[in-house]
N, C-alpha and C positions, 0 to 999 in steps of 0.2 A: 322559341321560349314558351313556357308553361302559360295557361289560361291567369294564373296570380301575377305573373312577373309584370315590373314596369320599370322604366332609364330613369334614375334620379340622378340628373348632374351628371350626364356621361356613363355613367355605372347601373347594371345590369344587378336589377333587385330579383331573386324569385317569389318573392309577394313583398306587397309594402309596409308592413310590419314591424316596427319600431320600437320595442321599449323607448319612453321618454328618459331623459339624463336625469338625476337624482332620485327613480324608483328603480334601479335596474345594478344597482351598484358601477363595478368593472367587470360585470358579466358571469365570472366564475365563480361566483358567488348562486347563479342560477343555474348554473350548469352541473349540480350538486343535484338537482332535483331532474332534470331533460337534454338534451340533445341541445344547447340555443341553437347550433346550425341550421335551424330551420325554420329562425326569425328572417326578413329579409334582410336585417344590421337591426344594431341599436345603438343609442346617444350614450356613453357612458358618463357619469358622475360629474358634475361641473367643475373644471380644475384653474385653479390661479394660479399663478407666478410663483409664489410664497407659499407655503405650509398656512389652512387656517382650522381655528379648533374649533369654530362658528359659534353660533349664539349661547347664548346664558338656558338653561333648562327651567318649565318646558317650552317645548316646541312645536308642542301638535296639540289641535282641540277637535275635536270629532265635532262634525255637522249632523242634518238631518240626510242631505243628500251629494252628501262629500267630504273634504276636512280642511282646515287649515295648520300651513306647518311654518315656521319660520326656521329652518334647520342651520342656515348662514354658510353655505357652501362652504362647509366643514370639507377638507381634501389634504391631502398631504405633498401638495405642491407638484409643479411641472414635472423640475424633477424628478423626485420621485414616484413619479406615475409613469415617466418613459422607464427610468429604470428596475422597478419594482413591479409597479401593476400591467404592464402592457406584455409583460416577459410571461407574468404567470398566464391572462390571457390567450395568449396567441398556442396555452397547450389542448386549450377547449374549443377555440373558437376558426372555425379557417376562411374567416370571410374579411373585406372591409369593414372595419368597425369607425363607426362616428364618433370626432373628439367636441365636447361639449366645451367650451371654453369662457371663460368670466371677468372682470376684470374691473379697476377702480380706476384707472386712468388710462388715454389713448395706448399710452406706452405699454403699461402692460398687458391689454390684449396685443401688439403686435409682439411683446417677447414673445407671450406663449405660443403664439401662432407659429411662430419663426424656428421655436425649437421643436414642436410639433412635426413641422412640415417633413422632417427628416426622416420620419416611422414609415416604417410600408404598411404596417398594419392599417392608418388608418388613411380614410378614404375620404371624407370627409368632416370641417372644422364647422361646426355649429356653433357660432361665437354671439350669446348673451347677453343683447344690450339691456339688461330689463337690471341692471345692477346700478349704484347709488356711482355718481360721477364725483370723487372727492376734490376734483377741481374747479365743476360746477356749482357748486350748494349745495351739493345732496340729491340732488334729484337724477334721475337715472337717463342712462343715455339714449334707451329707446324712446324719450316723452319729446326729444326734439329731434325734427329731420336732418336740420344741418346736422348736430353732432352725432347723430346716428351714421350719416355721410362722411361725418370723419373717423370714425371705428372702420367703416367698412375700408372706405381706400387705404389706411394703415395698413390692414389683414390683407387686401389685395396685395401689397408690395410688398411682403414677404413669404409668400408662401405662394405652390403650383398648383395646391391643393384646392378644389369646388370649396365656396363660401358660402354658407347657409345663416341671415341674420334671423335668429329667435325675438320674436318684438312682442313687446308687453302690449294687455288689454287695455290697462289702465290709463289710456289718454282719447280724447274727443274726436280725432281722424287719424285711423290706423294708415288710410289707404297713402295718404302722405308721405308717411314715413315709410312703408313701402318701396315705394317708388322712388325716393331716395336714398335709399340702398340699393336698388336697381341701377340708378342711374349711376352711384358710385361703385358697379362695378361687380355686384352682390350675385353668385351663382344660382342662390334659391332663398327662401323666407319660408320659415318655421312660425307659426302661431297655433292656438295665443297661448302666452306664457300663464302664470294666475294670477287672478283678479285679487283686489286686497281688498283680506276678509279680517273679521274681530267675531271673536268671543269673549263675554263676561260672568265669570262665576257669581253665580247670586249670593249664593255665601257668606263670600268671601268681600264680595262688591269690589274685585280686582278683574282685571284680565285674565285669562287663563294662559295667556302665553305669557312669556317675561318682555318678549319684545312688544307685547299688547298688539300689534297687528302681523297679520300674516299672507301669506300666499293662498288661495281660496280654489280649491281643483275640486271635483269627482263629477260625478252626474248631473249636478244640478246647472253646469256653465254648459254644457254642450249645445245646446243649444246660440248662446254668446259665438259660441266658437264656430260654428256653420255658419255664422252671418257675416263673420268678420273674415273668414278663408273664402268664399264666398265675394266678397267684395275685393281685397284684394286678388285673386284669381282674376277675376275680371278687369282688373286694373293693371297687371304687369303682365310680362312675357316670361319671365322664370319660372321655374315649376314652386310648387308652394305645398308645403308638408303642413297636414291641420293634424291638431290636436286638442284637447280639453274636452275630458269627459268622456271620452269612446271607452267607451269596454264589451260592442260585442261586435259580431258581422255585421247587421246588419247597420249600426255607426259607421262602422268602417266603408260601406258603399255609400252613405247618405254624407258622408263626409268629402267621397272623390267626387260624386256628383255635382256638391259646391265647387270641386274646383280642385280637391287634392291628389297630387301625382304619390304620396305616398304618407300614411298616419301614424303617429307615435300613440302610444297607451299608456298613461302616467299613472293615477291615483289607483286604476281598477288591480297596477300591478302588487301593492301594499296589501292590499283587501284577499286579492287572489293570486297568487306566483306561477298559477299555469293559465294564466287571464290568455297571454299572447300564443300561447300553444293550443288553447282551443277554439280560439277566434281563427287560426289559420286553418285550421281541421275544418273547421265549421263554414269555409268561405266559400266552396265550391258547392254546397247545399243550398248557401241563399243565392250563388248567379245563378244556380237553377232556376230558384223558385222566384227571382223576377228576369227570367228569360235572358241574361246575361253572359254573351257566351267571353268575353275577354275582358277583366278589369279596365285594363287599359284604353279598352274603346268609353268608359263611361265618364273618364277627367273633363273635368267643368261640363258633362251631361247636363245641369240646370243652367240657362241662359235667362 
């Protein structure tokens, strides 16, 4: 294999390269503008059970060094995402594609998982606990280990597909809940998802979102997010996909050196649509220039 490539979950990446799920649409939407084949994969769009038309407008407030969005994983349901969006897909794209998956109760992350599992397209379920649990209180399934633990074995027993659980930043010991999705079974761990951010029009002296808080990404968390990939790496045995806030090369090695076997690019993709097509051009420039002869030799490189 190439100097980029690396094994995510049994599968053979040639570089690790990821669109993050809800900047990357269902792919053909980018494939308008480049080749995607020559992303390693990417997460596509976060899909529920149900058809949702997601939040009240707006939805996005521009930061100084990022944005916040409350979008409400607006998707047009399982269904028609295997029947519609993965059909048009599969005429752009000829690789494993990552299914990003969401869900308000145990049950329905393992439907979607379950009907998922039947696509050959995709390769991997990246399943979403950073979602509100409507049997819980409201609070989301990534803030506690047990019920993190019980999403995970659900998605274990119905599907052959690698499980990747995506865990919010937003709680006081990530490495925890980690490790219990490891322990339940969990093929890899995606972080961090976004931090919850607010904006307020001076104005108006309202919120600027409707949902008044939101999902808080770009540049300014990167740094959050090496610390927390970084400690979980160190904490589990599964490979661990970091993300938050990467947008060039030279992220992209200071993020495998924490500890990641492969990186998603979220917010830089909104700002920029050729963000991941010049990060991969550009990747064999910077292992030059810090003497780097195989990505793959430098995962968890910081001890």
């Amino acid at each position: 294999m190439g100097r980029l490539s690396v094994n995510l979950c049994g599968i053979e990446l040639d570089n690790p390269i990821i669109p993050a799920s809800g900047t990357f649409g269902y792919g053909y939407e980018f494939a308008e503008l480049y080749d995607i084949n020559l992303l390693g994969t990417f997460s596509f769009k976060g899909t529920t059970k149900d058809p949702r038309f997601g939040n009240p407008t707006p939805r996005i407030a521009e930061c100084n060094a990022g944005m916040i969005n409350a979008v409400g994983l607006q998707n047009p349901g399982v269904d028609k995402v295997i029947s519609e969006e993965l059909p048009k897909l599969s005429k752009c794209f000829n690789k494993k594609v990552m299914a990003n998956v969401s869900g308000f109760s145990v049950e329905d992350y393992a439907y979607t998982c379950e009907r998922l599992n039947d696509c050959e397209q995709i390769g991997w379920l990246e399943v979403n606990v950073s979602c509100p649990n409507v049997h819980g209180g409201g609070l989301s399934f990534g803030t506690d280990a047990r019920v993190a633990a019980e999403v995970t074995k659900a998605v274990k027993s119905v599907t052959t597909k690698p499980i990747i659980l995506k865990l919010s930043p937003n709680v006081t010991d990530i490495v925890s809940i980690a490790k219990a999705c490891e322990d339940a079974g969990a093929d890899g761990i995606s972080l961090i998802n976004t931090l919850l951010g607010m904006r307020i029009d001076l104005k108006t002296k309202k919120p600027v979102i409707a949902n008044k808080m939101g999902g808080f990404s770009g540049n300014a968390i990167f740094p959050v997010a090496v610390r927390m990939v970084y400690q979980v790496a160190n904490a589990v045995k599964i490979p661990v996909i970091g993300m938050g806030g990467v947008s060039s090369a030279e992220d992209v090695v200071e993020m495998m050196l924490a500890g990641a076997t492969a990186v998603e690019v979220g917010a830089a993709n909104l700002i920029d649509p050729f963000v991941c097509k010049n990060i991969i051009e550009e990747l064999p420039t910077v292992l030059d220039k810090y003497g780097i002869i195989k990505l793959k030799d430098i995962i968890g490189g910081v001890k």
